[in-house]
C-alpha positions in Angstrom: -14.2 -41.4 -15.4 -15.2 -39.9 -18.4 -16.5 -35.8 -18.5 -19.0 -35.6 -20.9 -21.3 -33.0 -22.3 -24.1 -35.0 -20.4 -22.1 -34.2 -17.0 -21.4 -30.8 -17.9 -25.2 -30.4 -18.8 -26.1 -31.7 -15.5 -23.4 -30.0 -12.9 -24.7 -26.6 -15.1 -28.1 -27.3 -14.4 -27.6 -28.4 -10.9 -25.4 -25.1 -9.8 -27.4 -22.4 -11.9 -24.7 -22.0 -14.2 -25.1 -21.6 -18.4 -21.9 -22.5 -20.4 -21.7 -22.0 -24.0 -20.1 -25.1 -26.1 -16.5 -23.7 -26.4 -16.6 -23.0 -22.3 -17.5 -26.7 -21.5 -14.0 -28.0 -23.2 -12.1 -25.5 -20.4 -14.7 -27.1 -17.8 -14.3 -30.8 -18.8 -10.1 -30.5 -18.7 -10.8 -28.7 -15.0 -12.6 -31.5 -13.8 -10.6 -33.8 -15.3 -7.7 -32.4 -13.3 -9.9 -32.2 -9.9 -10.8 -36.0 -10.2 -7.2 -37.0 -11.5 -6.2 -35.2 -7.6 -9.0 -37.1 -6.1 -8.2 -40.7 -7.2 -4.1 -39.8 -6.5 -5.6 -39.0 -2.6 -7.0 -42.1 -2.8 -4.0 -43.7 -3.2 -2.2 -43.0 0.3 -3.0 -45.4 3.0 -5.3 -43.6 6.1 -5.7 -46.6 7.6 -4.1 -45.8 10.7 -4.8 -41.8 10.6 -7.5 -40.1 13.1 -10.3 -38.7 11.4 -9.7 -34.7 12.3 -12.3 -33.2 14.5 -11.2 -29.9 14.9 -7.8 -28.2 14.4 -6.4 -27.9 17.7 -7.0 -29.3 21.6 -8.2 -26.6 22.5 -12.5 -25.8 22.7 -14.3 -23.0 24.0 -11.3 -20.9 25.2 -12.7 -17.6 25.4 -11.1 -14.7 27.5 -13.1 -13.8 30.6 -15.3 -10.9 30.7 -13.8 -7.6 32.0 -16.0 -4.2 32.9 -13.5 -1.2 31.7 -13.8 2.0 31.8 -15.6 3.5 28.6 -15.4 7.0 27.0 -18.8 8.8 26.8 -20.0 10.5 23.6 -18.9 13.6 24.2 -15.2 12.1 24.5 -15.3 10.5 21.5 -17.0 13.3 19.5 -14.4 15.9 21.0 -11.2 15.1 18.7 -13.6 14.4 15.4 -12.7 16.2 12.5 -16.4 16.9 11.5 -19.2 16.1 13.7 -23.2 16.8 13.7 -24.8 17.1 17.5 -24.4 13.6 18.7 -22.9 11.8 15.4 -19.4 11.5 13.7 -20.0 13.5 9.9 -17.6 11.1 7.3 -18.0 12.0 3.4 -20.7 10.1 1.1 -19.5 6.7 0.9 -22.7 5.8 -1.3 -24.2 7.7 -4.2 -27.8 7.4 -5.6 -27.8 6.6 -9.4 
């Protein structure tokens, strides 16, 4: 298959992407490349081969619920560095511009 500017017009359009003229040459030799790959994967025989469902055996293994014992807020306030009343105090992590 040929990659033309056409193509490249129309995957641009199509994903909301603008490329300039000497972008598309890098973009038709990428998807040269990606349908070179596909048509090699077409190649092997999957005749015989299981379409793949899920990873494993294994579905819905999930660990039982367990009640535990929690701290309250006043334990987990008690070793913090800096606190105010009920809340841990941490530095500005975001600034207004």
């Amino acid at each position: 298959m040929e990659i033309t500017n056409e193509i490249i017009d129309h995957l641009s359009n199509l994903s909301k992407l603008k490329f300039e003229d000497d972008q598309k040459d890098g973009i038709r030799k990428d998807l040269s490349k990606i349908i070179a790959f596909v048509d090699k994967i077409e190649e092997l025989d999957t005749e015989n081969v299981v379409p793949l469902i899920h990873i494993n055996q294994e579905v819905n293994v999930l660990r039982e619920d367990e009640v535990n014992e929690t701290i309250t807020q006043f334990q987990a306030l008690k070793n913090a560095p800096s606190k105010d009343s009920d809340y841990f105090k941490i530095s500005t992590v975001l600034s207004k511009k």
